[in-house]
C-alpha positions in Angstrom: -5.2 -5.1 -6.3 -3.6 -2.5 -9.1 0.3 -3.1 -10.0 2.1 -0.1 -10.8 5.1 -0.5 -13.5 7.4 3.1 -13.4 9.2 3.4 -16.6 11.5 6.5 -18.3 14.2 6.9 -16.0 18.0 7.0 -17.1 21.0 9.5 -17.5 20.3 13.2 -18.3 22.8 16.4 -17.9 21.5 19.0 -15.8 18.9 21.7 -17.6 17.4 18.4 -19.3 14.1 16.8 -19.6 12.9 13.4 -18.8 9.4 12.0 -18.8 7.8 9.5 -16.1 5.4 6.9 -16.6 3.7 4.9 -14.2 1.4 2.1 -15.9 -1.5 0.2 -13.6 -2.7 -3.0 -14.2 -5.6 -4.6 -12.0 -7.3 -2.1 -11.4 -8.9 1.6 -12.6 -7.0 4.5 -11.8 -9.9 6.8 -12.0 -10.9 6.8 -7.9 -6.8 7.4 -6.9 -4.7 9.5 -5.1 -1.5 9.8 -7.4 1.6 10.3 -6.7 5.2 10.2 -7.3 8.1 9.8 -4.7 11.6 9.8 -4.7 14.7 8.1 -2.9 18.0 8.4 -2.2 20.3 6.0 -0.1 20.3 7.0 3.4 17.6 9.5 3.3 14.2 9.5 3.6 11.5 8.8 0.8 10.1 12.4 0.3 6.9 13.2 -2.1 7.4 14.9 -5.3 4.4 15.4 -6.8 0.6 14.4 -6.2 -2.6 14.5 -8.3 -6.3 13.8 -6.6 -8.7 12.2 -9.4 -10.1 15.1 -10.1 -6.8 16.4 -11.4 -5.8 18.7 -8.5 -2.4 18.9 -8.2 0.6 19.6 -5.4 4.1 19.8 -6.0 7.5 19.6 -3.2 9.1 23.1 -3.2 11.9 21.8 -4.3 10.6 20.9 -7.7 7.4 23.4 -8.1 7.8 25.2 -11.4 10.3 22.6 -12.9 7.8 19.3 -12.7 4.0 18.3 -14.0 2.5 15.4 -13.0 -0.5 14.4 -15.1 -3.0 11.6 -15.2 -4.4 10.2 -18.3 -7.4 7.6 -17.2 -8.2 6.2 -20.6 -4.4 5.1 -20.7 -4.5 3.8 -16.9 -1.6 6.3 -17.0 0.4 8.6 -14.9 3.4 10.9 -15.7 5.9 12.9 -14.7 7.0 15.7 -16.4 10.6 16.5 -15.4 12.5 19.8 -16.9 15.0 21.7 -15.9 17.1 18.9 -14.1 19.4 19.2 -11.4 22.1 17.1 -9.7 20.0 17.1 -6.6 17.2 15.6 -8.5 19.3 12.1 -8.8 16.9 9.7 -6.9 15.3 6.5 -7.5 11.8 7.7 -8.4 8.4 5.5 -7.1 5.1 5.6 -8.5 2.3 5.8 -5.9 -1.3 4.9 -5.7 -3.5 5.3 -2.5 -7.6 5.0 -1.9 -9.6 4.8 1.0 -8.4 0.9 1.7 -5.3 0.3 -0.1 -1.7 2.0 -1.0 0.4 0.4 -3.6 3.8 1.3 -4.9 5.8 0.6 -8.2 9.4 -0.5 -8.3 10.8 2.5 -9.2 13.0 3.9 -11.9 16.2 5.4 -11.4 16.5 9.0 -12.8 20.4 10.8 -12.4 21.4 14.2 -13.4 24.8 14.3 -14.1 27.9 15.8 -16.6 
């Protein structure tokens, strides 16, 4: 069973940068489906971002050009690039791993975009 620990969120003005982590323990990486979600209150948990282990990647249209999401498998790793912030990025952000038999989220960090 891999525990995922989601770190880097906090307060950012909008047009600024923050960077994602999401840490596994328990397990290898390496043979997951990655991917980071967000959440705010009273709306639905949408996907943001998503990496195969082969390193494809898929982005939300709402983010595509602004976001990377990366994996680095000798770190047990996953990031989340995050430029060009906006207002309507302000979410609670949730690490996500997924194989064949098992999905397993991280607690989440909270990322808001504010003057």
């Amino acid at each position: 069973q891999v525990q995922l620990v989601e770190s880097g969120g906090g307060l950012v003005q909008p047009g600024g940068s923050l960077r994602l982590s999401c840490a596994a323990s328990g397990s290898l990486l390496n043979m997951y489906i990655m991917g980071w979600y967000r959440q705010v209150l009273g709306k639905q948990r949408e996907l943001v971002a998503v990496i195969t282990s082969g390193g494809a990647t898929n982005y939300a249209d709402s983010v595509k050009g602004r976001f990377t999401i990366s994996r680095d498998n000798a770190k047990n790793t996953v990031y989340l690039q995050m430029n060009s912030l906006k207002p309507e990025d302000t979410a609670v952000y949730y690490c996500n791993a997924k194989t064949v038999g098992a999905i397993q989220w991280g607690q989440g960090t909270q990322v808001i975009v504010s003057s």
